[in-house]
N, C-alpha and C positions, 0 to 999 in steps of 0.2 A: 504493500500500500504506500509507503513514504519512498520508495525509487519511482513511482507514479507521479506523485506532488513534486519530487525531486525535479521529475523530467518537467511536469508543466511548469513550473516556476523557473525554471533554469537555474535554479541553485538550493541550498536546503532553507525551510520558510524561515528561519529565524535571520540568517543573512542576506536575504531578501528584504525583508522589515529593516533593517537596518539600514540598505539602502535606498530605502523608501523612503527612509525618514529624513537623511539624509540630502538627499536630491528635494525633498519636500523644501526645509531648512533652506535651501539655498537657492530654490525656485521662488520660495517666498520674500526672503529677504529682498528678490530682485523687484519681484511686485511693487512691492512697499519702497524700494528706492521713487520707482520709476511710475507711482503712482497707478499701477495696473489693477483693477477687480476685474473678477472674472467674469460679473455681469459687465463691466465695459468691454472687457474684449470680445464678448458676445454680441452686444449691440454695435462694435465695430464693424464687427464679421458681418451683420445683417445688413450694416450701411453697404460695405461694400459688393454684397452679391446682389441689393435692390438697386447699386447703381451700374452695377456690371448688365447685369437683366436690362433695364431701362436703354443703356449704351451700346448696349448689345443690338436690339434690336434696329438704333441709329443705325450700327456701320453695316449691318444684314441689310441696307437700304442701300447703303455706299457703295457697299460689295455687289450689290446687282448693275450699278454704274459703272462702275471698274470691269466688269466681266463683260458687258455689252461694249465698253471705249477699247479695253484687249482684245477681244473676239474681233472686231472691225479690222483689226491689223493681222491678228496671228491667224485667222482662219485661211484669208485670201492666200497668205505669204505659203502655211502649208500645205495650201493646194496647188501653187504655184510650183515648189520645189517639187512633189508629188509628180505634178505633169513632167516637171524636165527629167525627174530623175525617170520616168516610164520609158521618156524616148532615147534612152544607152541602152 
């Protein structure tokens, strides 16, 4: 049973805790420097994928611009190469 815990944990649970606590300790302290909570970094994360989504959808407009102004050049050109290289 405890070479099972062993393997899921990757080490045995009490040295695990300890590194838990540890990394805790000094994840926190950075918090606490740099003013971070965890609800704000959350509410950061949601700022940024409602403006990502929002932005998104802009350049999905752009990108159909860009792909019809490229298309005008690159289709002709490689139908053109197509022709020359048919007739060698």
């Amino acid at each position: 049973m405890s070479d099972g815990v062993n393997r899921f944990l990757g080490d045995s649970p009490l040295r695990v805790v300890i590194k838990l606590v540890v990394i805790s300790l000094i994840v926190g302290f950075l918090m606490k420097v740099f003013g971070w909570t965890p609800f704000g970094i959350l509410h950061t994360i949601e700022d940024f994928l409602r403006d990502l989504w929002r932005q998104g959808f802009a350049a999905l407009g752009s990108f159909g611009d860009y792909l019809l102004l490229g298309g005008a050049i690159v289709v002709p050109a490689f139908l053109i190469i197509r022709l020359l290289s048919i007739r060698r």
